[in-house]
C-alpha positions as CSV (number, residue, x, y, z in Angstrom):
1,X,119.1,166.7,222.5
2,X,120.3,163.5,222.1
3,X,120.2,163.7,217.9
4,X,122.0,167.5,218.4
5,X,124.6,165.9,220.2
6,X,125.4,162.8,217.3
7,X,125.7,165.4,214.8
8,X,127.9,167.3,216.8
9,X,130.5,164.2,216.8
10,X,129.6,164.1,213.2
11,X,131.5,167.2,212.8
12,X,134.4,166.8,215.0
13,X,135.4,163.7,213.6
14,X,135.0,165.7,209.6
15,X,137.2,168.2,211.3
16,X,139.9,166.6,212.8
17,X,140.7,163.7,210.3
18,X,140.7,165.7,206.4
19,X,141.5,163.7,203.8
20,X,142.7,164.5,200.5
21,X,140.4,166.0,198.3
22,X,138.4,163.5,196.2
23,X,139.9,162.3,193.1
24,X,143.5,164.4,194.1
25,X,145.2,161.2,193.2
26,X,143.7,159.1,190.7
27,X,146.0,159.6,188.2
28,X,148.5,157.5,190.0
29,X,146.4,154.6,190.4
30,X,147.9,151.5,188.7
31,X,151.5,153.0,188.1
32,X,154.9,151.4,189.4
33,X,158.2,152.4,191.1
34,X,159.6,155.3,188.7
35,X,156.3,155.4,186.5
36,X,154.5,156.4,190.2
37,X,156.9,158.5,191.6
38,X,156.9,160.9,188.3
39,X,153.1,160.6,188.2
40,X,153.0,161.8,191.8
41,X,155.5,164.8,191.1
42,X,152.7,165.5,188.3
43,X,150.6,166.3,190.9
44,X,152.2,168.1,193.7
45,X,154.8,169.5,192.4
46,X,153.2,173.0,191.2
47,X,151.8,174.8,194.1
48,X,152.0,178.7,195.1
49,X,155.4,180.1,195.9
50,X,155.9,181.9,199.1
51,X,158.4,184.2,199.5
52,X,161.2,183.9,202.6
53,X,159.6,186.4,204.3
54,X,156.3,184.9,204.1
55,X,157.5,181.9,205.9
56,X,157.6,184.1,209.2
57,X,153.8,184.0,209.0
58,X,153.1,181.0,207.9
59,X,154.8,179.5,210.6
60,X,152.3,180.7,212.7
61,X,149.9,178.4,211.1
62,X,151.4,175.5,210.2
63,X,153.7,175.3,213.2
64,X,151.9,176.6,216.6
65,X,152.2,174.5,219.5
66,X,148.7,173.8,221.5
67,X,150.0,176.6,224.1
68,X,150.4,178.7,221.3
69,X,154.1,178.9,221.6
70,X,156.5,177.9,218.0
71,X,157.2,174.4,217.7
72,X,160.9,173.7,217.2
73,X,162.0,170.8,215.6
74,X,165.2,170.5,216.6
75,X,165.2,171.4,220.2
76,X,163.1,170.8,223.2
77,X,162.7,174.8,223.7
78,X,158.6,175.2,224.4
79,X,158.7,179.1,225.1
80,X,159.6,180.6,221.9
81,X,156.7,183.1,220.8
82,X,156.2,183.9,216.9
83,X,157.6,187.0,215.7
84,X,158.8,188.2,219.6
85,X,162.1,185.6,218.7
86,X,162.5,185.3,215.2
87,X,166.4,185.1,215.3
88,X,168.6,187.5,213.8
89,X,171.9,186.3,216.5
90,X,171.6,183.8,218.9
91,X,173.9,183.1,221.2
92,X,173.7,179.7,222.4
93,X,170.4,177.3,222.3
94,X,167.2,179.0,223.7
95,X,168.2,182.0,222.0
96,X,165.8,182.6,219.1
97,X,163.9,180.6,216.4
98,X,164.4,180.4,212.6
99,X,163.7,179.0,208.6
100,X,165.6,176.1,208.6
101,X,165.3,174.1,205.4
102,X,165.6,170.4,206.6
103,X,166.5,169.3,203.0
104,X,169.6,172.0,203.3
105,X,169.7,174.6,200.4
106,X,172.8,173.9,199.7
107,X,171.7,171.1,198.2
108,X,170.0,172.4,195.2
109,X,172.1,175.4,194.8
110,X,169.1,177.7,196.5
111,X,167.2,177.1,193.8
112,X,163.2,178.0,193.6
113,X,160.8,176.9,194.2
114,X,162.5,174.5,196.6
115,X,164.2,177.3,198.7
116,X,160.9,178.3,200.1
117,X,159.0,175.2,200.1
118,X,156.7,174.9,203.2
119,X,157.0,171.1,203.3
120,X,160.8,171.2,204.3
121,X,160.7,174.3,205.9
122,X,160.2,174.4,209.8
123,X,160.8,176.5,212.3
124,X,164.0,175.4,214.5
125,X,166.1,176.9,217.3
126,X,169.0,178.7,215.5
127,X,171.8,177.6,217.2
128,X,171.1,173.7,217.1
129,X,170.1,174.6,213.2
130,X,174.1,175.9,213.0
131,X,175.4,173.0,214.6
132,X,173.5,170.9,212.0
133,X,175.0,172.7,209.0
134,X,174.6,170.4,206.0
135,X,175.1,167.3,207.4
136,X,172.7,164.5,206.1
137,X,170.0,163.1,208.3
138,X,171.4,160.0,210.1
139,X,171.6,158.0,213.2
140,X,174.6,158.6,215.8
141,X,176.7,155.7,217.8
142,X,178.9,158.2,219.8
143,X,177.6,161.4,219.9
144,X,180.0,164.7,219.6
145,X,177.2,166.9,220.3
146,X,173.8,166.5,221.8
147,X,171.2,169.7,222.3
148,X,168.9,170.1,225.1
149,X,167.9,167.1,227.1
150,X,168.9,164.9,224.2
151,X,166.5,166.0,221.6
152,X,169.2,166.2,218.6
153,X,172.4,164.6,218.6
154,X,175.4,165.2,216.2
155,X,178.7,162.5,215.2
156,X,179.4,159.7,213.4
157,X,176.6,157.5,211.8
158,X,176.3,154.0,213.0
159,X,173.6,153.1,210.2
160,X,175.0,150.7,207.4
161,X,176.4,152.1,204.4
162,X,177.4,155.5,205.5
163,X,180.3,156.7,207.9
164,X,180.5,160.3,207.5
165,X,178.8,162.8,210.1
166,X,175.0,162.9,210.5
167,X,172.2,165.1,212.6
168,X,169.8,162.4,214.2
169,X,166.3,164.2,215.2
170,X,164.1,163.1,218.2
171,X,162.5,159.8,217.5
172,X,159.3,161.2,217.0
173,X,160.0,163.7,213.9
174,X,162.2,160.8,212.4
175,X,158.9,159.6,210.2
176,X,158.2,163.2,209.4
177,X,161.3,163.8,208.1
178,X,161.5,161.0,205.9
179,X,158.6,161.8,204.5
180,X,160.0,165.2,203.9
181,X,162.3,163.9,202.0
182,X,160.2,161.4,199.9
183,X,158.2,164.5,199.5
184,X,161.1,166.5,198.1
185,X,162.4,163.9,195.7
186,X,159.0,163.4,194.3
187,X,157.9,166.5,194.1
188,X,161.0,167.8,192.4
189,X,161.2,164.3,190.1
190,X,162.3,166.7,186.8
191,X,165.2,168.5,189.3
192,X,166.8,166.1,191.6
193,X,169.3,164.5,189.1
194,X,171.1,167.5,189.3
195,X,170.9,168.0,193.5
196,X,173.9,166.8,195.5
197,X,174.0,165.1,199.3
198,X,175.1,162.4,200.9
199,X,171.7,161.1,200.6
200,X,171.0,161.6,197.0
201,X,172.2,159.2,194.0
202,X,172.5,161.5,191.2
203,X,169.4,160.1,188.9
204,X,165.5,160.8,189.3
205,X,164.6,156.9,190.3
206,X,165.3,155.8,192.6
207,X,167.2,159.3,193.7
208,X,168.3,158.3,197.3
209,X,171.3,156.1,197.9
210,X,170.3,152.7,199.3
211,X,171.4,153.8,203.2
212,X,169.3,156.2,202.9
213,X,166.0,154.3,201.5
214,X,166.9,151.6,204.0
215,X,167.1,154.3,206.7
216,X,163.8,156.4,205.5
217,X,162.1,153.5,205.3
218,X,162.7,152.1,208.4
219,X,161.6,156.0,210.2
220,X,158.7,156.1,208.3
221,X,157.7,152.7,209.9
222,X,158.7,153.0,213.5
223,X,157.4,156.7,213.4
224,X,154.0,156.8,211.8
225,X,151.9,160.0,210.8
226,X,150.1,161.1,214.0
227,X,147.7,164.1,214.3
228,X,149.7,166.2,214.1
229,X,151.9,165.7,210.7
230,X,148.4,165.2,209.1
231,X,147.0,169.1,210.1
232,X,150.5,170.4,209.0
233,X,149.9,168.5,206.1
234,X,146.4,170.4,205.9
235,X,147.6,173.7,206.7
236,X,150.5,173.6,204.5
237,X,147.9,173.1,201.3
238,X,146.0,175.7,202.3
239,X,148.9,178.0,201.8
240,X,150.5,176.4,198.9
241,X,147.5,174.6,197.6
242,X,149.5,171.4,197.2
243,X,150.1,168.0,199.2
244,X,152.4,165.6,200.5
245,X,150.8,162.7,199.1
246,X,153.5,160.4,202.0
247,X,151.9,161.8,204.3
248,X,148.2,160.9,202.6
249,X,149.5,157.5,201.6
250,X,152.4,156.7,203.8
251,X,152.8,153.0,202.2
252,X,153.3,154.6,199.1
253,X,157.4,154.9,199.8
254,X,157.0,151.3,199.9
255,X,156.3,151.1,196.5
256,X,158.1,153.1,195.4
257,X,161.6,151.9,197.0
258,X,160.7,149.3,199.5
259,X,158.4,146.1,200.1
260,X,156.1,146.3,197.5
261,X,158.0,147.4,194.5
262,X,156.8,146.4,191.1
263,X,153.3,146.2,192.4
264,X,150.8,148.9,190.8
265,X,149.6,151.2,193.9
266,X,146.0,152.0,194.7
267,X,144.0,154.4,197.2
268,X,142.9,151.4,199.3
269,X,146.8,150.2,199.3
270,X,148.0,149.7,202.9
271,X,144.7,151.0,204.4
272,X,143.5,148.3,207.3
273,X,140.2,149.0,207.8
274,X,139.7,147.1,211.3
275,X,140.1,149.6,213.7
276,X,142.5,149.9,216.9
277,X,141.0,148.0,220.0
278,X,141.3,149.6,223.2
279,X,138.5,150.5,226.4
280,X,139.2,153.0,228.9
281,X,139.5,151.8,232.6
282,X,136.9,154.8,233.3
283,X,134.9,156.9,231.0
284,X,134.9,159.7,233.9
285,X,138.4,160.6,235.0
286,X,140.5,163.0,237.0
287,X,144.2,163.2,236.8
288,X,145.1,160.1,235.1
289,X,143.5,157.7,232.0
290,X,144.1,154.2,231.2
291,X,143.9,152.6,228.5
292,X,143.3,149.0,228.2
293,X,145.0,147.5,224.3
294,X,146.9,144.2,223.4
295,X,148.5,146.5,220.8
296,X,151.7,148.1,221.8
297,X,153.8,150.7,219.8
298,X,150.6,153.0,219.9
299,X,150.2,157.0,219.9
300,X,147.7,159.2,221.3
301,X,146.0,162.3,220.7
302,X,143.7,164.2,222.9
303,X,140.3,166.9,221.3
304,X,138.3,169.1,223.1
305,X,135.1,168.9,221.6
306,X,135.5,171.8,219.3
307,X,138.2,169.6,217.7
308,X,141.0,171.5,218.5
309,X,144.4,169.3,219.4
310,X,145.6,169.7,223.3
311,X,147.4,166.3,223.7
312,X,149.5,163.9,221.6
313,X,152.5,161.6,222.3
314,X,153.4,158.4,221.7
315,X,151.7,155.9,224.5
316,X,153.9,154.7,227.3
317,X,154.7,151.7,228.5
318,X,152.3,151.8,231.1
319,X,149.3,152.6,229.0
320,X,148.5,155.6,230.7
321,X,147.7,159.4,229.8
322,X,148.0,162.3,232.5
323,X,144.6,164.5,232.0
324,X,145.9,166.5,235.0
325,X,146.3,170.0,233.6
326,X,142.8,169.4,231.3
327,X,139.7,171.3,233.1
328,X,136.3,169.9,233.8
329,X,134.8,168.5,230.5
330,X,134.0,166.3,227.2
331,X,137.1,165.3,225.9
332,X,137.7,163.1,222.7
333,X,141.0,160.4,222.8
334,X,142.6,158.8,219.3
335,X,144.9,156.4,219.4
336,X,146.9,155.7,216.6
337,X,148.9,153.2,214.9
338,X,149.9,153.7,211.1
339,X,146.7,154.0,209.3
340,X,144.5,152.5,211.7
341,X,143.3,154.6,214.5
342,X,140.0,154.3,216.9
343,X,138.4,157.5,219.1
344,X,136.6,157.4,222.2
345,X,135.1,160.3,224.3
346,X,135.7,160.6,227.9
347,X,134.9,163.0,230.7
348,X,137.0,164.6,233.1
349,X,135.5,164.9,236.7
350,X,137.9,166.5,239.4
């Protein structure tokens, strides 16, 4: 029994953490800055083209909350169910769900492939989605308009070098959406000359203004790639049968525009290999876990032990996860930070 059950964990961890297939990207080994960003686009860029009204499906698989509900980025509405509230109008927020493309069409003139490009396509309440428009990605000093319990907030942007209107997301989709937009920029390194936004610079290298690669940079730092991000990632190559190789790699933004610049990229590059430490106060729980971690800054996510994702967040202050609502059982916790992340099992006992 005991030799059943190690294989079993085998299998979970194979499951939950996919990596990129083997050799995907070798061929950028050893380039620099422009040279690696048009290596990358070599790669990803060609994938299989949904149409729009594909993108009601897919949703359903790359963008289903753990209740099964749609998960909207751009409000904190948790009972929209797929298909049931697809918007045609809405009337205010809570209305209805739709395909809002977070690097905005108007961008690049609707252009295919990018129009229907599941990377920076996500499902989002439609009215909060209208109140966005165009406006660039940003962060807000006063804000003029702020959706549901804070989630998104519209006005001016306080972040240096840009004063116009911006759309500031929740903190925690502020890394996935700057590596949407590395993503989009890469991927589309032969088109993006042409694009025009607040964010862009008019030329394929380094093709953001410098607010924005300060700004993108800094998200992608502060909000690393949790669970979740990474089986989007996996369930968006399953449909398009191509990758976001920041999400993969998330140090490779850094050399492309940031910290490490000028210095040839490799598979190992960023990856620590010592693992988070943390115990649990009890490996048998009943309402409430505790971890104990010098590290701060951390996330979480909780497994049942067919692998399938219940729980994630990022870890409060008090180093403490509710297990209240999970039922009798084997449970599996990961905590996260950047690329280094630890799992432990624990049991909960009620």
């Amino acid at each position: 029994m005991k030799k059943l059950f190690t294989l079993f964990l085998v299998f979970i961890t194979i499951h939950v953490f996919a990596v990129e297939p083997s050799g995907y990207y070798n061929t950028a080994v050893g380039k620099i800055n422009a040279a690696l960003k048009t290596q990358l686009s070599t790669i990803v860029e060609a994938h299989t083209e949904r149409s729009y009204a594909d993108l009601w499906t897919d949703f359903q698989t790359t963008d289903k909350r753990p209740d099964g509900k749609v998960r909207d980025i751009y409000s904190n509405t948790t009972n929209y169910t797929f298909v049931t509230n697809q918007c045609g109008n809405y009337s205010g927020e809570g209305s209805c769900y739709n395909r809002e493309h977070s690097f905005p069409k108007s961008w690049f003139a609707e252009a295919t492939p990018m129009y229907t490009d599941l990377y920076h396509l996500y499902p989002s309440d439609g009215y909060v989605n209208g109140r966005r428009g165009n406006d660039p990605f940003g962060e807000v000093g006063t804000a003029t308009y702020t959706s549901n319990n804070g989630y998104s907030k519209l006005g001016a942007s306080s972040f240096p070098g840009y004063t116009g209107e911006v759309f500031e997301p929740t903190d925690s989709m502020k890394g996935d959406f700057a590596r949407t937009y590395f993503y989009m920029v890469t991927a589309y390194d032969d088109k993006v000359a042409g694009w025009s936004s607040p964010h862009l610079a008019g030329n394929s290298y380094p093709a953001f203004t410098d607010w924005t690669i300060a700004m993108f940079l800094k998200w992608n730092s502060e909000d690393p790639v949790g669970p979740r991000e990474r089986a989007r990632n996996e369930a968006v190559y399953g449909i398009q049968h191509n990758r976001n190789p920041f999400i993969d790699h998330p140090i490779l933004a850094e050399y492309i525009w940031g910290s490490h610049k000028g210095e040839a990229w490799s598979l190992t590059a960023g990856v620590d290999a010592v693992k988070i430490n943390f115990t649990l106060s009890s490996n048998m729980v009943q309402n409430e876990l505790t971890i104990q971690s010098d590290e701060d800054n951390l996330s979480y996510a909780v497994y049942n032990v067919s692998g399938r994702l219940l729980m994630q967040d990022k870890l409060n202050a008090s180093k403490s996860v509710s297990v209240s609502r999970l039922e009798n059982g084997l449970y599996l916790i990961q905590l996260n930070s950047g690329n280094r992340k630890s799992i432990q099992k624990f049991i909960v006992s009620k």
